[in-house]
VEXGUVO-926286 format. One record per residue (C-alpha): residue in one letter; chain; z, x, y. Coordinates in pm, whole numbers. Layout:
! VEXGUVO-926286
a,A,Z,X,Y
...
END
This chain:
! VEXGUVO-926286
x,A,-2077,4569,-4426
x,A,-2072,4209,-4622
x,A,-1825,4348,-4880
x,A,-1594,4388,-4569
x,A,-1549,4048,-4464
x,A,-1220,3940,-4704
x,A,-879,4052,-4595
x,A,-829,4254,-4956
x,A,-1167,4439,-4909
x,A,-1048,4558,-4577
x,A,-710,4625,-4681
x,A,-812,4837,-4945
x,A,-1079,5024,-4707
x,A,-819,5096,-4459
x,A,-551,5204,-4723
x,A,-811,5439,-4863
x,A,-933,5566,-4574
x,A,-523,5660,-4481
x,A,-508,5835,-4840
x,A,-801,6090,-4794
x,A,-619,6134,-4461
x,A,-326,6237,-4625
x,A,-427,6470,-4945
x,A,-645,6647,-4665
x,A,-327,6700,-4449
x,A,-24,6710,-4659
x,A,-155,6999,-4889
x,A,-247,7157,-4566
x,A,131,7096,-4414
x,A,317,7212,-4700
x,A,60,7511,-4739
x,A,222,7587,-4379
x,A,504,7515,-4425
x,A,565,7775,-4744
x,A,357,8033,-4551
x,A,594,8029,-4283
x,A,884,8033,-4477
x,A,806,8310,-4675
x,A,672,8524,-4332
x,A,1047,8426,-4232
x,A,1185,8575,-4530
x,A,992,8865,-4579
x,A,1070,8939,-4188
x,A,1416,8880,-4228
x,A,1416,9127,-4515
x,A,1220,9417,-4367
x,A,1513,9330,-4062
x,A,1736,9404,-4332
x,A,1608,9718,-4452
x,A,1536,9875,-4112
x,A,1890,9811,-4012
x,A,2021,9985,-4333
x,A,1782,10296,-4297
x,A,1899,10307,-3983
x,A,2283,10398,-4032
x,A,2187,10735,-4194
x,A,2014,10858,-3816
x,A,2267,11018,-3671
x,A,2197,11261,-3350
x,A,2285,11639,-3415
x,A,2499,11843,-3099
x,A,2167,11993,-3047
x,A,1980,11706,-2932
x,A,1795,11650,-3244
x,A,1802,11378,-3464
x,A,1870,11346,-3858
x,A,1789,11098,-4119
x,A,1987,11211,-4458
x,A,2002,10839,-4692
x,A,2162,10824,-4992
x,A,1928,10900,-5324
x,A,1910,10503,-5453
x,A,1770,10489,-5103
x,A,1537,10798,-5117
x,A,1395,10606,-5416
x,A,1317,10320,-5287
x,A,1069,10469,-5006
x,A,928,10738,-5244
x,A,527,10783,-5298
x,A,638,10755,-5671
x,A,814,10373,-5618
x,A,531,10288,-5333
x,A,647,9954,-5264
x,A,820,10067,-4911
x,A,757,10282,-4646
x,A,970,10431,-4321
x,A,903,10634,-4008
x,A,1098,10717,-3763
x,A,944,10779,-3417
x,A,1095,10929,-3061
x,A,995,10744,-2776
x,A,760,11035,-2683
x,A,505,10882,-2981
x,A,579,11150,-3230
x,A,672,11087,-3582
x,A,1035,11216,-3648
x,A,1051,11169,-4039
x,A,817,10953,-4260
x,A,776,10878,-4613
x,A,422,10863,-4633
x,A,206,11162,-4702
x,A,116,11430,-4345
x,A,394,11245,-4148
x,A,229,10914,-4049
x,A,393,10663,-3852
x,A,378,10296,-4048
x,A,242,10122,-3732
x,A,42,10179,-3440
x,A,287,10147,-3113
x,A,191,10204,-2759
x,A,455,10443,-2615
x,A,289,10514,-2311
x,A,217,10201,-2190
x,A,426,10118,-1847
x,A,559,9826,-2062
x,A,852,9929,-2311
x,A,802,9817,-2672
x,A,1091,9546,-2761
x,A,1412,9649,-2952
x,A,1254,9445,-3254
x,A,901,9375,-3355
x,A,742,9247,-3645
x,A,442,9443,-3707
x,A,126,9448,-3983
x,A,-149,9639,-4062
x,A,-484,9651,-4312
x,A,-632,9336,-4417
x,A,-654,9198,-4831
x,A,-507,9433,-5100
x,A,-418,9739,-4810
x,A,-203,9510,-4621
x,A,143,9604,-4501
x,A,356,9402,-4327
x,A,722,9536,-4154
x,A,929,9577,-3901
x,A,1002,9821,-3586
x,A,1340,9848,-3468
x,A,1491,10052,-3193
x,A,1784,10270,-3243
x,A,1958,10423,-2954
x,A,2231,10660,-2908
x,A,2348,10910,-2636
x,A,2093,10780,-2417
x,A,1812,10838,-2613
x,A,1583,10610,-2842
x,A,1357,10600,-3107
x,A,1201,10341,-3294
x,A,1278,10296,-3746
x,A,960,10111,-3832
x,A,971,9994,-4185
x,A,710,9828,-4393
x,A,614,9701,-4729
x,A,287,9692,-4902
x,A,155,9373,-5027
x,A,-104,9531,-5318
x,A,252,9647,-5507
x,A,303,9504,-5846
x,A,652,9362,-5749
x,A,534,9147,-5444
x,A,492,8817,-5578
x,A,584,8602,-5286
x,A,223,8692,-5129
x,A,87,8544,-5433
x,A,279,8256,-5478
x,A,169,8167,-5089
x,A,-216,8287,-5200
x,A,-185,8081,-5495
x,A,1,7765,-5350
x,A,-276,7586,-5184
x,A,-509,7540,-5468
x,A,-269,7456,-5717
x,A,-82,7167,-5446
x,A,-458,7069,-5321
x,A,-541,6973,-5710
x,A,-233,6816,-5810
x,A,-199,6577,-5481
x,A,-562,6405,-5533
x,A,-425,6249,-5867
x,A,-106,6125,-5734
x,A,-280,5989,-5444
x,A,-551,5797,-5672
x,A,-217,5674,-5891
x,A,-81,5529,-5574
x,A,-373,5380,-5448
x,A,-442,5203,-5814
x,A,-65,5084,-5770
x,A,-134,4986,-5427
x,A,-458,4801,-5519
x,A,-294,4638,-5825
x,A,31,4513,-5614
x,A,-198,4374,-5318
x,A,-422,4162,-5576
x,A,-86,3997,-5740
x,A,45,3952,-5360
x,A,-275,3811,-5218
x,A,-402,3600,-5545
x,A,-299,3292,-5350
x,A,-501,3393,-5049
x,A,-793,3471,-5236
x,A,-816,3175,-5403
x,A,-772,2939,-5099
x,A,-1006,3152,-4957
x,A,-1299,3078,-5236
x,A,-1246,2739,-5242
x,A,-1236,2735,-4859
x,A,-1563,2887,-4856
x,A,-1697,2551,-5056
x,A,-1558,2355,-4861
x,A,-1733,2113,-4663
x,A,-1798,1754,-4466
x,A,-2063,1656,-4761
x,A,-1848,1783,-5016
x,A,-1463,1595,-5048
x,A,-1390,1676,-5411
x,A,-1317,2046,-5376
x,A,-944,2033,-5226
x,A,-728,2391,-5167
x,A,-463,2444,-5449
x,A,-124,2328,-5269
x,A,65,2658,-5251
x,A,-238,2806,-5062
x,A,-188,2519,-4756
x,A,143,2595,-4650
x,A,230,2650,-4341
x,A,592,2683,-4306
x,A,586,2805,-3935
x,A,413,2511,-3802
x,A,579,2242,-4025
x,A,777,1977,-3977
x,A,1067,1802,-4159
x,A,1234,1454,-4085
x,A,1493,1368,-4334
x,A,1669,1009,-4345
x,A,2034,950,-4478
x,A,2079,795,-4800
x,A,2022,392,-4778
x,A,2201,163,-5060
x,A,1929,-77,-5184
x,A,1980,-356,-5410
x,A,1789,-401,-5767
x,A,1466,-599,-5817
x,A,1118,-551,-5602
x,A,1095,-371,-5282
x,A,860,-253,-5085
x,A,818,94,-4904
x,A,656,189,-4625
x,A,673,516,-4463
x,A,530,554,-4110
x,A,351,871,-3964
x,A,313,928,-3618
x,A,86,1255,-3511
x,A,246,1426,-3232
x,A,73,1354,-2901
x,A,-287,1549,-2895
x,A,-371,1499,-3283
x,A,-458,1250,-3541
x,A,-413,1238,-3963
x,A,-672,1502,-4076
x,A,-903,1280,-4288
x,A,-1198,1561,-4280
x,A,-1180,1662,-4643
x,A,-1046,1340,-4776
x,A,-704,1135,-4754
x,A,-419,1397,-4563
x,A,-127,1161,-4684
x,A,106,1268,-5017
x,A,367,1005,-5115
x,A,590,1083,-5424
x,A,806,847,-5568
x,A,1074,953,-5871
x,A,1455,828,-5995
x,A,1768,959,-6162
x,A,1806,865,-6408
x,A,1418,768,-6420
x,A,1489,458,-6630
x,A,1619,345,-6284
x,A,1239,274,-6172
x,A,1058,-9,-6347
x,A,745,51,-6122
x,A,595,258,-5856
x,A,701,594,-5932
x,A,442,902,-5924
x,A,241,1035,-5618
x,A,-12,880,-5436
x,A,-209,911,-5086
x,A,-71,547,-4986
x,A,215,538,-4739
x,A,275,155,-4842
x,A,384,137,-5231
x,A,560,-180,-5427
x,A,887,-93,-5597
x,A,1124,-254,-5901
x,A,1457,-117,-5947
x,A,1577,-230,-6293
x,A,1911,-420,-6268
x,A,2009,-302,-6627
x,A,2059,6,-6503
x,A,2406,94,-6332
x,A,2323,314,-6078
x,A,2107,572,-5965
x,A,1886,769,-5687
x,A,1601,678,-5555
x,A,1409,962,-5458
x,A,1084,944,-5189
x,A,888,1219,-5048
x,A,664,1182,-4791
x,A,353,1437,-4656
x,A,83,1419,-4368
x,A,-136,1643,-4216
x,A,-272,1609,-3870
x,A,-477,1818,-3653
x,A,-608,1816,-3284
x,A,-734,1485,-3159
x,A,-1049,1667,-2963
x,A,-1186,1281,-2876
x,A,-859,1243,-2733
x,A,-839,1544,-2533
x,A,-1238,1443,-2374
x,A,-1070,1072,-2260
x,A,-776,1337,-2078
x,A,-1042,1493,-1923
END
C-alpha cells in the first residue's frame, strides 16, 4: 500500500487496527463479566433460599419427614405468586412435598446412579421464556437424606436481572463504537501536532537532492541530540578594536564536513549589550569572520556560536581498505 509508507499513515493504521480489536473484545468482556456476576448472585440467592426452606424439615418419631414453613413463606412458593418453586425429594427419587401442581420435583436428579449427587448443585432447566434456574441442596438428619431443590423462573414479571444481562450487550456494544471513534480522532489529532516536525522534514526530504541545493530541512527537524557533540571554551578577555575569528572543525576520524546539500558550517556572532559590536555580528556559513569591538563602549560579552555537520568519509574508508 503507497499510502503506507509515512510513519503517521502507519501509526494511524496500527492504532486503528488495535481499536476494532478492542470494541470487538471489551463489550464482549464486560458482557462476561456481568453474566457471571449475576449467575453468582442469583446462585448465591437460590443458596439462600434452599437453606431457609430447609429449617422447617424436621424428621417425625415415625421415620417420616415434615415440611410445615411459616405463611410469608407459603406465599412466596405459591402457584398464585409463581416466581419460586420447592421440592423436596428422599434419596429413593420420590418427591416428598412440592409446590408445583401433581407433585413434581423442580429438577431432574439421578438417584440411582452408583455416583451420589453432591450436597450442593446448581441446577437449570427449559430454555428462553420456560427457563428455571435453582439450586439442590442436601439435608440430612438421623442418618437419612434428602435433597430441597429450589428454583426460580426467569419468564416472572419481577426477574429483571435476566434482562438487564439480555439487554446489556447491545446497549454496551453501541455505546463503545463512539467512544472508541472519539479516542481515535483525539489520538489522530495529538499524533499530527506531535509529528508536524517529522512530517515536514520528511516532505522536504523527499525533494531533496544532489541537483537541487536550495531546498534545505527547517532546523528543528535536523536535530540530533543523541549523536551530537558540544565543545565549549572558557570566557577569553579581548581588547577593543578589529579582531579576527577563526573557529576550527575537525571531523572525527572516518568522516568529513557534509557539503552534499550545500555549506554544513553555521557561525553566529552577537553582543551584550549589542552596541558592543561595530561589525561582524549575524550568522554565516564562514568559520573565518573579521570583528570590531567599539572602544566607546565599557564592557560587554562577546558571544560566538559555532555548528558543523560531518558524515562518513566512505573515500576514506576504500584507502583503509
Amino acid at each position: 500500500m503507497i499510502w503506507l509508507k509515512s510513519i503517521f499513515s502507519r501509526i494511524i493504521f496500527l492504532h486503528v487496527i488495535a481499536m476494532v480489536i478492542v470494541a470487538i473484545f471489551m463489550p464482549l468482556m464486560l458482557f462476561w463479566f456481568i453474566k457471571s456476576a449475576a449467575n453468582d448472585l442469583h446462585d448465591q440467592a437460590m443458596r439462600e433460599h434452599a437453606d431457609a426452606l430447609a429449617r422447617y424439615l424436621v424428621l417425625t418419631p415415625d421415620g417420616s419427614w415434615k415440611l410445615d414453613p411459616p405463611p410469608a413463606l407459603q406465599a412466596l412458593y405459591s402457584p398464585a405468586y409463581g416466581r419460586y418453586a420447592y421440592a423436596v425429594i428422599d434419596s429413593s427419587g420420590k418427591v416428598l412435598f412440592s409446590s408445583l401442581e401433581g407433585l413434581l420435583p423442580i429438577f431432574r436428579q439421578d438417584f440411582h446412579s452408583s455416583s451420589r449427587p453432591s450436597n450442593v448443585e446448581f441446577m437449570a432447566t427449559g430454555t428462553g421464556s420456560a427457563a428455571m434456574s435453582g439450586v439442590s441442596l442436601a439435608k440430612e438428619m438421623s442418618g437419612r437424606t434428602v435433597w430441597v431443590q429450589v428454583g426460580e423462573d426467569f419468564a416472572h414479571r419481577d426477574v429483571i436481572i435476566d434482562d438487564v444481562v439480555s439487554q446489556f450487550f447491545p446497549r454496551v456494544a453501541w455505546i463503545t463504537f463512539p467512544i472508541l471513534l472519539l479516542l481515535l480522532l483525539i489520538d489522530i489529532f495529538i499524533f499530527r501536532r506531535a509529528l508536524a516536525s517529522v512530517t515536514e522534514a520528511s516532505t522536504a526530504a523527499a525533494s531533496v537532492s544532489p541537483q537541487r541545493t536550495d531546498v534545505r530541512l527547517p532546523e528543528e527537524a535536523v536535530k540530533v541530540a543523541s549523536v551530537a557533540h558540544r565543545t565549549r571554551r572558557a570566557a577569553t578577555e579581548v581588547a577593543p578594536g578589529r579582531l579576527e575569528l577563526d573557529v576550527i572543525f575537525r571531523a572525527p576520524a572516518g568522516q568529513k564536513l557534509d557539503t552534499r546539500y550545500g555549506p554544513s558550517t553555521r557561525l553566529l556572532v552577537s553582543a551584550t549589550p549589542p552596541e558592543l559590536l561595530r561589525a561582524g555580528e549575524g550568522a554565516g556559513t564562514d568559520l573565518s569572520r573579521g570583528l570590531e569591538l567599539d572602544p566607546e563602549v565599557g564592557e560587554g560579552v562577546l558571544h560566538v556560536s559555532a555548528t558543523a555537520a560531518s558524515c562518513d568519509d566512505n573515500q576514506a574508508r576504500k584507502l583503509r581498505r
